[in-house]
C-alpha positions as CSV (number, residue, x, y, z in Angstrom):
1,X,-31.5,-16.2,70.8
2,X,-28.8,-13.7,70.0
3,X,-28.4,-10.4,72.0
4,X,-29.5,-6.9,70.7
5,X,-25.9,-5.6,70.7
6,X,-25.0,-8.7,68.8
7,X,-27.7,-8.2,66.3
8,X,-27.2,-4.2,66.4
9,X,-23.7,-5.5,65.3
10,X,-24.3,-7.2,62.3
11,X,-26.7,-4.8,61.0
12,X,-24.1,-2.4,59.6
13,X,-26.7,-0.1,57.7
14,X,-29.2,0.4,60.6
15,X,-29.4,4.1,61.5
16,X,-28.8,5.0,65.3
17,X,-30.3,8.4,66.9
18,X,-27.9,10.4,69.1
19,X,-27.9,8.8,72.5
20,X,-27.9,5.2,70.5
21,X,-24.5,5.7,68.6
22,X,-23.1,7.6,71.7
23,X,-24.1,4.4,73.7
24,X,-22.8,2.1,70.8
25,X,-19.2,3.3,71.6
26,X,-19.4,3.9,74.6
27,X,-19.2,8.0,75.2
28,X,-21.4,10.6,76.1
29,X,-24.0,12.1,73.6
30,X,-21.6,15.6,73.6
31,X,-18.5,13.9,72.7
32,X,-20.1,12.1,69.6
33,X,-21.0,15.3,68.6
34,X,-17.6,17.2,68.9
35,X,-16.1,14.1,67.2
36,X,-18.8,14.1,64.6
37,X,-18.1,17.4,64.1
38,X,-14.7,17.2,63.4
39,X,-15.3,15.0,61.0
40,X,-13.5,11.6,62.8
41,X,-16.9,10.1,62.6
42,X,-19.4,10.0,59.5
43,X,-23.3,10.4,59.7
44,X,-26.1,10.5,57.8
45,X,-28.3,13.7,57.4
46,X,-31.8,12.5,57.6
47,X,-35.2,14.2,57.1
48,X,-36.9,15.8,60.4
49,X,-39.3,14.0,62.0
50,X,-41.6,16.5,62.6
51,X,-39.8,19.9,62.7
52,X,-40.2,21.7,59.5
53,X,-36.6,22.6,58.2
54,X,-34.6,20.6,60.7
55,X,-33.0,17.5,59.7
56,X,-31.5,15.2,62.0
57,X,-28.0,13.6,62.3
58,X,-28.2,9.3,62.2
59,X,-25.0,7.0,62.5
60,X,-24.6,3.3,60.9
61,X,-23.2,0.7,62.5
62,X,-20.7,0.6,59.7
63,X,-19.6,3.9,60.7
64,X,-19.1,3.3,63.7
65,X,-17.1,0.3,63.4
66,X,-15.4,2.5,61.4
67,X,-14.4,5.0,63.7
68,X,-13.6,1.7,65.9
69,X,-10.8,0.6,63.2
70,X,-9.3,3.9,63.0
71,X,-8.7,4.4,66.4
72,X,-6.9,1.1,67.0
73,X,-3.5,0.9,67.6
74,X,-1.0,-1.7,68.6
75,X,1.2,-1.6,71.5
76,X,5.2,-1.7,70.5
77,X,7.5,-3.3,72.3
78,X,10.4,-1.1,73.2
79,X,13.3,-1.1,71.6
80,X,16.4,-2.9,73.1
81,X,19.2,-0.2,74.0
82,X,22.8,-0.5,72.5
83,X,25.1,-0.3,75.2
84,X,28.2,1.1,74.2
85,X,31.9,-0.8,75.2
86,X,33.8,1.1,78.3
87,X,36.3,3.2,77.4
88,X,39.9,1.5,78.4
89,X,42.1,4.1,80.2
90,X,45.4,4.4,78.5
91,X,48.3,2.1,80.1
92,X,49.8,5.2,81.6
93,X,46.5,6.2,83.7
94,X,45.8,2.5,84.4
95,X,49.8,2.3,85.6
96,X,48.8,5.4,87.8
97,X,45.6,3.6,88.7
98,X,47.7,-0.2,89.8
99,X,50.7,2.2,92.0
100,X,51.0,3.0,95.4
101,X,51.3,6.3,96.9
102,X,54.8,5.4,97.6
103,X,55.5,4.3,93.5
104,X,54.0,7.8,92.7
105,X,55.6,10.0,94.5
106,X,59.0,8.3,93.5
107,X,57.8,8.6,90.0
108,X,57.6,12.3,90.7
109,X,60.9,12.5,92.1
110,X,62.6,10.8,89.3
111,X,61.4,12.5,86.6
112,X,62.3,16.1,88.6
């Protein structure tokens, strides 16, 4: 025998009250509304049920699934980084580099 959920699920033109559609995705009652009312979510305005002049909101199933689909995003691996080649020294820095103190300073002297 299936589940209510699944059978709530398959019936995408059943209308849900308030608490039901809040409970269908898993939020409070108060953030349906801010997200109904900011027009991420669609609803149906249905007659009152008893107050005069009031109607009330309903969601579908559909809707709701709706709402679901747009949300749903995919995670992106990160791209690989380039590394970039060392810089070679110039041959006079790397000769520099490869000399003792001792070839330095004679260096020095030489050229004075």
């Amino acid at each position: 025998m299936p589940s209510k959920g699944n059978k709530m699920q398959n019936n995408t033109y059943k209308l849900l009250d308030r608490n039901a559609a809040a409970d269908y995705l898993g939020i409070s009652a108060t953030a349906l509304d801010r997200l109904t009312r900011k027009g991420y979510i669609a609803y149906i305005e249905a007659p009152s049920s008893g107050k005069v002049g009031r109607p009330t909101r309903k969601w579908t199933i559909g809707d709701l699934n709706e709402f679901i689909n747009s949300r749903r995003r995919r995670v992106t691996p990160p791209t690989a980084t380039v590394s970039r080649p060392r810089r070679r020294k110039s041959s006079a820095a790397a000769d520099l580099q490869n000399s003792s103190a001792a070839d330095i300073l004679a260096m020095d002297k030489a050229a004075a």
